[in-house]
OpenMM code with the backbone's topology and positions (N, CA, C; nanometers):
from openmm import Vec3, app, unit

residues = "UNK UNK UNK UNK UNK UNK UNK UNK UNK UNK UNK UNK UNK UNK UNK UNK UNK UNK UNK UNK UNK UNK UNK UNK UNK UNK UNK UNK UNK UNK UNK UNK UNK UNK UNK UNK UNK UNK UNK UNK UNK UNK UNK UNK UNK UNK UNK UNK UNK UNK UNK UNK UNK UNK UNK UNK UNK UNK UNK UNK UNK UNK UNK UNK UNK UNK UNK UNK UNK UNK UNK UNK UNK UNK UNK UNK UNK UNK UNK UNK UNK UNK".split()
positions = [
    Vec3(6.5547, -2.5331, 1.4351),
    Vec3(6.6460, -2.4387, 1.4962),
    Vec3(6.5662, -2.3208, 1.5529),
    Vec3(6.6022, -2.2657, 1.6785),
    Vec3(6.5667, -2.1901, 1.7487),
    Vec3(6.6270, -2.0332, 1.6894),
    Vec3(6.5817, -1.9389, 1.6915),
    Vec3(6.6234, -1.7969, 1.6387),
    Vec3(6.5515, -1.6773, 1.7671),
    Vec3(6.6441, -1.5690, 1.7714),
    Vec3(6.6153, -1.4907, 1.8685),
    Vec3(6.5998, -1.3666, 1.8293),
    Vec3(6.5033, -1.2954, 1.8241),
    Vec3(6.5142, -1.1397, 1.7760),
    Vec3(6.4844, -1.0502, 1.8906),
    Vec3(6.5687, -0.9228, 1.9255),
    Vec3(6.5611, -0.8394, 1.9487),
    Vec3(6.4843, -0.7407, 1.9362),
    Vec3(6.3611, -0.7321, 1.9968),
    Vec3(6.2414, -0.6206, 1.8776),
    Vec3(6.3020, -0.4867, 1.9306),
    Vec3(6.2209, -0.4023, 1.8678),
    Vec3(6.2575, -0.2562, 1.8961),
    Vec3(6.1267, -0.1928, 1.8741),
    Vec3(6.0891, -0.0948, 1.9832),
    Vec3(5.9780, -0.0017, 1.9940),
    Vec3(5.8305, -0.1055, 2.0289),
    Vec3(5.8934, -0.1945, 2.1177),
    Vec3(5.7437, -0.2759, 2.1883),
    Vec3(5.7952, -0.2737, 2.3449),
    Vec3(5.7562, -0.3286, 2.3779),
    Vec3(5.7335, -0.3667, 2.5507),
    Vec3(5.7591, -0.5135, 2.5383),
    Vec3(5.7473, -0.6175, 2.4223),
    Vec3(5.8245, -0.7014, 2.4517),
    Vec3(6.0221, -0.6827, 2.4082),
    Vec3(6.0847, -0.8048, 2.4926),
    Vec3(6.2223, -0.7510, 2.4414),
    Vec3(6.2454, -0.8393, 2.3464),
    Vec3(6.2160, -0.9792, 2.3190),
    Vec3(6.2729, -1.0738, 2.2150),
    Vec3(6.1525, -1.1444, 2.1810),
    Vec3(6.1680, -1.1808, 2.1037),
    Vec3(6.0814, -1.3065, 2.0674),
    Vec3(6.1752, -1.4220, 1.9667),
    Vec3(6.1551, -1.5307, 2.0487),
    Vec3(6.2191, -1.6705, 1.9882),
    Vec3(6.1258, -1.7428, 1.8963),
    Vec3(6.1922, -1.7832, 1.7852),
    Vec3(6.1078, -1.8203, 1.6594),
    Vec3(6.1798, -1.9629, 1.6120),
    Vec3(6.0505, -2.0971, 1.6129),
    Vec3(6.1412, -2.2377, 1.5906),
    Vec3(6.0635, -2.2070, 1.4301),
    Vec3(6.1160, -2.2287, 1.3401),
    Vec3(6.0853, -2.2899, 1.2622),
    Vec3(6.0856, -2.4472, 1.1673),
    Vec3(5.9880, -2.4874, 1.0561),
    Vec3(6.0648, -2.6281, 0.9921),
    Vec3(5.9994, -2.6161, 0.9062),
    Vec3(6.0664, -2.5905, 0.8066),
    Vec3(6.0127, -2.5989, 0.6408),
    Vec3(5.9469, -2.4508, 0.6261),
    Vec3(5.9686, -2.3273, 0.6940),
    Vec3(5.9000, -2.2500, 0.6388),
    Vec3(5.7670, -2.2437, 0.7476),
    Vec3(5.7285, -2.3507, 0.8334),
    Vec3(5.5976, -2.3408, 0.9094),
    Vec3(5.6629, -2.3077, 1.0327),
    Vec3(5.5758, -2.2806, 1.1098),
    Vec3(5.6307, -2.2174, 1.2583),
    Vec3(5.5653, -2.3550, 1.3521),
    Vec3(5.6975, -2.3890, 1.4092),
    Vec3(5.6763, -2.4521, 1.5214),
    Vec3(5.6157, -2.4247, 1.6557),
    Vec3(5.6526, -2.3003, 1.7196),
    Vec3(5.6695, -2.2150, 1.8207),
    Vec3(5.7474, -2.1000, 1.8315),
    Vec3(5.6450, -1.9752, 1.8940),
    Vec3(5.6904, -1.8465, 1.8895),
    Vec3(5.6671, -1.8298, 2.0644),
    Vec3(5.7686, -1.7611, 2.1102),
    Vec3(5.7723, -1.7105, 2.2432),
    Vec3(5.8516, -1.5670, 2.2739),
    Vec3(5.7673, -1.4873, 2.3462),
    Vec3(5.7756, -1.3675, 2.3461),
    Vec3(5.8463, -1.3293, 2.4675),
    Vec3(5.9605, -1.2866, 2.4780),
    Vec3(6.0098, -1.1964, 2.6068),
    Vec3(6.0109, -1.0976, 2.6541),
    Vec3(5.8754, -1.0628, 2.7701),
    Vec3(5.8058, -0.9525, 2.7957),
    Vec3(5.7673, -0.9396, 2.7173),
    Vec3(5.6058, -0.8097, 2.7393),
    Vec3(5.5030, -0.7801, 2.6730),
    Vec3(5.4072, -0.8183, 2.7519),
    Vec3(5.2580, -0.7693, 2.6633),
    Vec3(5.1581, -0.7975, 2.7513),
    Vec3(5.1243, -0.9647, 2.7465),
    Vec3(5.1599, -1.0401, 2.8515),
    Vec3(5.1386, -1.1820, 2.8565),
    Vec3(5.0266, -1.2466, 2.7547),
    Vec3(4.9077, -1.1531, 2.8076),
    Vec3(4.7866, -1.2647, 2.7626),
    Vec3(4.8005, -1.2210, 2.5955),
    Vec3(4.8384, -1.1183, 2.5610),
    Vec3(4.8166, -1.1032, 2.4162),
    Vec3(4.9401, -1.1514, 2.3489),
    Vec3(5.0490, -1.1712, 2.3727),
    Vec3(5.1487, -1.2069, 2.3119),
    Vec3(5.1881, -1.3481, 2.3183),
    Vec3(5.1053, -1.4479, 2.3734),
    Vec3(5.0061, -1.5905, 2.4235),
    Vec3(4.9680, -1.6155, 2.3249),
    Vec3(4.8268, -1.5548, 2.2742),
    Vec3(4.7714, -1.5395, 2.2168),
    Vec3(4.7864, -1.5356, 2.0792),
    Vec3(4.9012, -1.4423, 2.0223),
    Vec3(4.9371, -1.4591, 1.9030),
    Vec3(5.0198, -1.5992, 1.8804),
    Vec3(5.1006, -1.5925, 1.9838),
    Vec3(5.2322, -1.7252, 1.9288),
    Vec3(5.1261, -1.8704, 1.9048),
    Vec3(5.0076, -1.8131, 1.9906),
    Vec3(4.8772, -1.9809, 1.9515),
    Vec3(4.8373, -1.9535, 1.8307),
    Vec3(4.7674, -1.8502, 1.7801),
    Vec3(4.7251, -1.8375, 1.6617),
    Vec3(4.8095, -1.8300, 1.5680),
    Vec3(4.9389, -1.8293, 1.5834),
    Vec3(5.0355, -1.8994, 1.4483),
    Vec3(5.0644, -1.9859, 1.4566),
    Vec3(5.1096, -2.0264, 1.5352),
    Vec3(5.1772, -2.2302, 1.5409),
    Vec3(5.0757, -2.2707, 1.4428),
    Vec3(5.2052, -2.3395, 1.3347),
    Vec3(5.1051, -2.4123, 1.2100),
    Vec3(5.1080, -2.3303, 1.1147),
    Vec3(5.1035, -2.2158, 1.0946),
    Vec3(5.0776, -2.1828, 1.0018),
    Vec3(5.2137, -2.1501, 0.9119),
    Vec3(5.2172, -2.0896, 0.7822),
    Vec3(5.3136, -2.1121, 0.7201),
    Vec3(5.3863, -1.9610, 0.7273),
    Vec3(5.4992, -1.9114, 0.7527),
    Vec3(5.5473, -1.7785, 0.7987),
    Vec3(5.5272, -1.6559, 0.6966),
    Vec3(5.5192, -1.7078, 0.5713),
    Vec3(5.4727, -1.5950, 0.5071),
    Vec3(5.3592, -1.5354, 0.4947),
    Vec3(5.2416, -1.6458, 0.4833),
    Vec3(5.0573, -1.6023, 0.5295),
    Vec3(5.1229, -1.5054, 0.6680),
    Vec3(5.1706, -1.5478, 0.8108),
    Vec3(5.1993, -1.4497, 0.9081),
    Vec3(5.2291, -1.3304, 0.8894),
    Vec3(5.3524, -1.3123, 0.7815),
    Vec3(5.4185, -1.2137, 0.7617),
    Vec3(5.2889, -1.0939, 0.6828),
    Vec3(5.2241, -1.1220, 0.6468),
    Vec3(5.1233, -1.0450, 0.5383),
    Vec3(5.0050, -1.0612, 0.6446),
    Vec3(4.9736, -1.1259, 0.7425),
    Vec3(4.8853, -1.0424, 0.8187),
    Vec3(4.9056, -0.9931, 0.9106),
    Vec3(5.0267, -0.9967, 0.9672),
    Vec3(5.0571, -0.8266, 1.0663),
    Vec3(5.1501, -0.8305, 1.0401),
    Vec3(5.2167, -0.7863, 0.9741),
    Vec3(5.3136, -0.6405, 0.8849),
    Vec3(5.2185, -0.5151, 0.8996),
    Vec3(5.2827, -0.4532, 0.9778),
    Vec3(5.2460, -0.2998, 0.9229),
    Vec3(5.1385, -0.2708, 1.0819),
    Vec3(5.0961, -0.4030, 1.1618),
    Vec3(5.0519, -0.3450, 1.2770),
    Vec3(5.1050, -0.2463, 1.4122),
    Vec3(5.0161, -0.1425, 1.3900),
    Vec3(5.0602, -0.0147, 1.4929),
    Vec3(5.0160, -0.0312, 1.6327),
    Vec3(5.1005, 0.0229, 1.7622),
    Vec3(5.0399, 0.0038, 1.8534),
    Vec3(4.9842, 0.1000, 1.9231),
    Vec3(4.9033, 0.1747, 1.9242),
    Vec3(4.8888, 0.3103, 1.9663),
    Vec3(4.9280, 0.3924, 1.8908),
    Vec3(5.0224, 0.4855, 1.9253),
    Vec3(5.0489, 0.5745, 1.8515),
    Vec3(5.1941, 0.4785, 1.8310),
    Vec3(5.2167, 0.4250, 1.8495),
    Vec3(5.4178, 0.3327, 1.8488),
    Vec3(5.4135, 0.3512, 1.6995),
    Vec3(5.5008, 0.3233, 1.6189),
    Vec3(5.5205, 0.2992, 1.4673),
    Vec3(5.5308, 0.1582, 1.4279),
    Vec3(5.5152, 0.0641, 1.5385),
    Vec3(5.5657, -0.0455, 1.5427),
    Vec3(5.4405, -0.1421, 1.6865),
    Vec3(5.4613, -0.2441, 1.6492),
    Vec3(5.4146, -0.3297, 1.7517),
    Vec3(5.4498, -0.4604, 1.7894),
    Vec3(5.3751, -0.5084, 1.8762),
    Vec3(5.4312, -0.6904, 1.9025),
    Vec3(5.4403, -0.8109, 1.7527),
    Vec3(5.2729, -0.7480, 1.6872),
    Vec3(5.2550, -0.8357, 1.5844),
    Vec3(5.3411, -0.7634, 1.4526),
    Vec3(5.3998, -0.6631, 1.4400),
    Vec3(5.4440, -0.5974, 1.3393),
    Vec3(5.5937, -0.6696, 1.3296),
    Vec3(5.6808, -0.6577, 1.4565),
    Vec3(5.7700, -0.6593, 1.5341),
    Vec3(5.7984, -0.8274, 1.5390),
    Vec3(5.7076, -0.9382, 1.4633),
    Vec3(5.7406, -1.1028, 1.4786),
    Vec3(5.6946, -1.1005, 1.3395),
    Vec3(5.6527, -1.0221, 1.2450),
    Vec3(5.6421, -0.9887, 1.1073),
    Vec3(5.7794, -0.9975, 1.0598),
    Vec3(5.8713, -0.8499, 1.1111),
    Vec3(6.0070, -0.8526, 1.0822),
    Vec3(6.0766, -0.9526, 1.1331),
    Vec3(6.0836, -0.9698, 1.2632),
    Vec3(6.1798, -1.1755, 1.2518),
    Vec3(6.1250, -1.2360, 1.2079),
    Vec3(6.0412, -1.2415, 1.1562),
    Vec3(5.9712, -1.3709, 1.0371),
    Vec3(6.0999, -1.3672, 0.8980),
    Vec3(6.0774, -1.2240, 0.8485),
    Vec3(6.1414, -1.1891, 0.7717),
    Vec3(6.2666, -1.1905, 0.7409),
    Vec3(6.3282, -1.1745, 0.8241),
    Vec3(6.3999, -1.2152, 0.8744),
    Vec3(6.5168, -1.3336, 0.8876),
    Vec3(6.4343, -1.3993, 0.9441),
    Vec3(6.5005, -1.5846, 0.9837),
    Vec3(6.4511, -1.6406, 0.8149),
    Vec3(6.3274, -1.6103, 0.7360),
    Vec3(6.3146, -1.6958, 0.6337),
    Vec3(6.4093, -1.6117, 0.5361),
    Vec3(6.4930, -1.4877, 0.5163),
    Vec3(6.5950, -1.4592, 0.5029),
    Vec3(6.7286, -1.5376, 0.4265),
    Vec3(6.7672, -1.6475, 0.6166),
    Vec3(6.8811, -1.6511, 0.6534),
    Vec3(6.9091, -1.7996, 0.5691),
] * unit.nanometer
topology = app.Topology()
chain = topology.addChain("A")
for resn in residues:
    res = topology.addResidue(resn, chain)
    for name in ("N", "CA", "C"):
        topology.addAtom(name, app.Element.getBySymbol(name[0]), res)
């Protein structure tokens, strides 16, 4: 199943999250900076959402309070939740 979050305080606006069993199928980001938000959804596919969740939780973007990788931390959190 496909899931959609709404981020808040990034430059991307959503990011869609498949999961199965807890592992991430595919993450896709709506808006943001392309090549880096690419980049992350490759370096998670596969992996299991909670290792994700514990390595960017808590990433800042500048001065933001919040970021892209902080910001697919919380819909991680989220969807394994629901």
């Amino acid at each position: 199943m496909v899931y959609t979050y709404r981020t808040q305080g990034t430059c991307a606006r959503t990011i869609d999250i498949e999961l199965e069993d807890g592992i991430i199928k595919e993450i896709r980001f709506g808006g943001g900076c392309a090549g880096n938000t690419q980049g992350i959804a490759k370096l998670v596919e596969g992996m299991k959402a909670e290792e994700v969740i514990g390595k960017l939780e808590g990433i800042r973007c500048g001065f933001k309070s919040t970021s892209c990788p902080d910001q697919l931390a919380k819909a991680l959190r989220i969807v394994l939740e629901k």
